[in-house]
Steps between C-alpha positions, in 0.01 A plus 500: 500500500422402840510138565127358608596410876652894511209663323311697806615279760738786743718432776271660772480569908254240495698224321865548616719548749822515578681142717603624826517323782349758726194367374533225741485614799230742413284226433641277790407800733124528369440134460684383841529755698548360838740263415812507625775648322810559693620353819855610624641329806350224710264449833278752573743761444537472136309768269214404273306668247239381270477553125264814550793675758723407256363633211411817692858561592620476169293705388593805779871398410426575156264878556792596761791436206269716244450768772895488517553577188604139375260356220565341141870342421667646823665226664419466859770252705452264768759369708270246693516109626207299420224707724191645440605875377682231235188386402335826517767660284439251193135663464501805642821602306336413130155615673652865452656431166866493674747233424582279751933423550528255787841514573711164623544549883848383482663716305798705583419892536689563143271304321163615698658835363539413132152390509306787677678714229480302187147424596462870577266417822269744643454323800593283670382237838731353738462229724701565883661201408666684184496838632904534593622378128265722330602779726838414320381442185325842486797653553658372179285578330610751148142668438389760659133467476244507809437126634167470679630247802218279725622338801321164569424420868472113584407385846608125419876668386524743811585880570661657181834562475470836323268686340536638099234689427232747670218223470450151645358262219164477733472885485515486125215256418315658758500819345371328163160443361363140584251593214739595268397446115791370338443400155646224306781596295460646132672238348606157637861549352529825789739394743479351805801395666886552488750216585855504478735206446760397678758672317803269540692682273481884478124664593203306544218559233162621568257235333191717480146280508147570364141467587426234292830291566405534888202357465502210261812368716294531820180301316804258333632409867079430599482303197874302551364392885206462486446746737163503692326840630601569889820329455771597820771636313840483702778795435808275489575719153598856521263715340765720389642227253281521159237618747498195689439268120143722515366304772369819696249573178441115510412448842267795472384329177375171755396733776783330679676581796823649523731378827744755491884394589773719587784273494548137382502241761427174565358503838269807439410312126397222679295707749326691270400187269348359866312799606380647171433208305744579234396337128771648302845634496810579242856522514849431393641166538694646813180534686344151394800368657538665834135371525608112405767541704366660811493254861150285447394656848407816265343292255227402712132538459579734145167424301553224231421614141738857467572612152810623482718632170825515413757703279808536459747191488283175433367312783710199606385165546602554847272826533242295317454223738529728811184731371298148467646429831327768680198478300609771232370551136851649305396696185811595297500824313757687282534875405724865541416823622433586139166251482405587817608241711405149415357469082559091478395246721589132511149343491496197655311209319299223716720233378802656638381401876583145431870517347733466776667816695805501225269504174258786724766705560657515117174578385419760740833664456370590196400893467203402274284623284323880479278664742120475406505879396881529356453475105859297475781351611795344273818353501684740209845454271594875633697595138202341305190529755366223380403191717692252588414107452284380810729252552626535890900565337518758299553855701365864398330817740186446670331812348158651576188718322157621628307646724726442769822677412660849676419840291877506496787679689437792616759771321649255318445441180775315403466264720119438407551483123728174624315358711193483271740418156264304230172560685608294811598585807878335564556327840824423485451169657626186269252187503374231298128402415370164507282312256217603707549855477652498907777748520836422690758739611860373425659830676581874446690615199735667752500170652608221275834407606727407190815255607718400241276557242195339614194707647346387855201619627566593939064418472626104448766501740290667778208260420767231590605628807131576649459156460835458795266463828732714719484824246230772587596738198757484205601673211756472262738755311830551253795456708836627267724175403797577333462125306118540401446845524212441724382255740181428727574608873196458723424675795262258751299627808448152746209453670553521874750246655592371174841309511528466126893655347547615156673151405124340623358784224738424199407135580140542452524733192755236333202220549289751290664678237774468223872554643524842351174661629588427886600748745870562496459736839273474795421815761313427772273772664245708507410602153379883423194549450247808345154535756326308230683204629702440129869424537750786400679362239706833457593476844624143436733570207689784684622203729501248244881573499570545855708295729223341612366351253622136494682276225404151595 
């Protein structure tokens, strides 16, 4: 019998549709259509287009990939920095019911390779800038299917290197449809983007994204900041990592602006927050600090009152009080490519402001609680999955469920049916939860470093040695001991002109932590880094045995 609320009551055209974020800037472009939407470079040179241009484009990218042939589930690749065919690509690419793979811009040629095949692209855009390693990457690559390639031409970059394909990415849109009726896709679960891991160990994975996920994690990151319409978005994140935490659909979302970025640094951040009036930015730790850490003549005249976010590591007390320094609002999320970017945030309570910089930073190094529009986040006994006591001791895996959780792996089924084990999707990260429901990572499984029987977490140890003055960057991994099996060796980056020696390190950690938790080995240097800005830990334990890698 049908229940009463059922009886006669369809699911119609004029009662449903499916979450997309396309929506946005659909209605962006009708309701603001002469406000600006892009702005790429500075001075009177720089290129600017309003919502309505914008929208237009996207919509001729989207007719000329249909015309080529390329409509639902083909993947379409981008090789691009943060510019405006970037932001073109994450509408105009769905627009035509393609799948959008933005592929890391530092990766070696193999691994392009692996992906433009695994992903089986049917296209593909390419940035000058990228144009000689895909040239190599091509080359690699095993299938033997056509590969539409689009050269992009960029006045700010300069004359192209070499050209790919028979088209410049100018030509293409220009031979699309700026009336083009896309329609919104048949079902919100359709998908939307491709994004591969890092693969540290064998072949990255190809978390595949829907509809629906892309758009309740672009209204979740309006929701987490509060996030004002006409907000001056600044692209300090790449776009190609978890599609830049769905900020493009987000600013378009706020009818914001989008100040495009090629490359990350300080001097041309700075500029860009004068001259474009820049309200909000994200990024790695990496990127906080070269901004905290930059000469104060750069600092000057940045408007007061920035938003910025942060992921990764959590935020020292160091990075902390340099953001208030300069006026900055830090906003502390948490997430993996597999939630699309950021899924918890550390809200920040009013009381908070008057604990002193210590107590601030503890509690902000929390990675919180869930995203307005994630159903869940727990701390979970893995072999039981049930939760574990809210006490701020007892460990277990930050696991996840909702809306805003990958499709899966693409072609791998295996490695799906694990990841979503019980109903929940496994991070793999260890943490605690507090008593009030704030979540704290304690470290990687891969991570926790067991020495002479006792487990220590390289998350405390680092958090100790961000708090040295002189160190810009740390992290912490297994060295081999032939007495404890394993012991902490950590690798330091010093600010500039630092003086500090790995005696001056051990010191500090000693004041700080139990006798068995501090580092053994110190290696000063430079420390490897992905273009997100996150610390190669792999990297790290290659050389955790090397010669120089110092017993103090």
């Amino acid at each position: 019998m049908t229940a009463l609320y059922d009886q006669d009551l369809p699911r119609n055209e004029a009662n449903h549709a499916s979450l997309t974020p396309l929506s946005f800037i659909e209605r962006t472009a009708q309701v603001y259509p002469d406000r600006l939407a892009i702005v790429h470079g500075r001075g009177e040179q720089a290129l600017r287009r309003t919502w309505a241009q914008t929208y237009a484009r996207c919509r001729q990218l989207a007719s000329a990939l249909t015309r080529a042939g390329i409509g639902k589930n083909d993947t379409v690749a981008v090789m691009l920095p943060n510019t405006p065919p970037m932001v073109e690509a994450h509408f105009g690419v769905p627009m035509a019911g393609a799948v959008l793979n933005s592929l890391n811009t530092r990766l070696d040629p193999e691994t392009i390779a692996f992906m433009l095949d695994h992903g089986e692209a049917k296209a593909l855009i390419v940035d000058p800038e990228f144009a000689q390693v895909v040239q190599k990457a091509l080359a690699l690559r095993q299938a033997r299917t056509p590969l539409l390639l689009i050269d992009v031409e960029d006045a700010l970059y300069g004359p192209a290197p070499l050209r790919l394909g028979q088209l410049s990415y100018d030509e293409f849109v220009a031979s699309g449809d700026p009336d083009f009726a896309w329609q919104l896709p048949a079902d919100e679960w359709d998908a939307i983007a491709l994004n591969y891991t890092s693969g540290t160990t064998g072949n990255p994975k190809g978390v595949v994204y829907h509809h629906r996920g892309a758009a309740v994690n672009a209204i979740s990151n309006v929701l987490e900041w509060d996030m004002p319409k006409f907000s001056v978005y600044l692209w300090t994140l790449p776009m190609f990592h978890c599609n830049g935490w769905c900020f493009p659909w987000t600013v378009a979302a706020r009818a914001g602006v989008n100040v495009c970025l090629r490359r990350v640094d300080p001097e041309a951040i700075f500029a860009m927050m004068r001259e474009h009036g820049v309200t909000h930015y994200c990024g790695a730790p990496i990127v906080h600090g070269l901004l905290v850490n930059a000469p104060a003549a750069l600092k000057a005249g940045v408007p007061a009152g920035i938003r910025a976010m942060v992921a990764g590591a959590a935020p020292p007390a160091s990075m902390i009080e340099g953001m208030e320094q300069m006026g900055f609002d830090l906003t502390h999320v948490y997430g993996l490519t597999e939630v699309y970017g950021p899924a918890t945030v550390c809200a920040k309570h009013e009381a908070w402001d008057a604990l002193d910089i210590g107590e601030r930073a503890r509690l902000n190094a929390r990675q919180g609680v869930r995203y307005h529009l994630q159903r869940d986040v727990r701390v979970l006994d893995p072999e039981t999955m049930q939760p574990v006591p809210q006490d701020g001791e007892t460990m277990g895996e930050i696991m996840f469920r909702g809306n805003i959780a990958m499709k899966g792996y693409l072609k791998n089924p295996k490695a799906t049916q694990e990841a979503f084990a019980g109903g929940w999707f496994h991070s793999g990260d260890l943490a605690v939860q507090y008593p009030d429901g704030y979540i704290k990572i304690k470290d990687r499984s891969k991570d926790i470093i067991i020495s002479g029987g006792e487990n220590i977490s390289s998350i405390e140890v680092e958090d100790v040695l961000y708090r040295h003055p002189d160190v810009l960057a740390a992290a912490v991994v297994a060295k081999p001991d032939a007495r404890w099996g394993e012991t902490p060796c950590a690798f330091v980056e010093l600010k500039a002109g630092a003086e500090t020696t790995p005696e001056d390190i051990v010191a500090h950690c000693k004041k700080h932590l139990a006798g068995f938790k501090v580092p053994r080995a110190v290696v000063f240097g430079e420390l490897p880094k992905t273009s997100t800005g996150k610390i190669q830990k792999f990297e790290l334990r290659k050389q955790a045995g090397s010669a120089g890698a110092i017993d103090v």
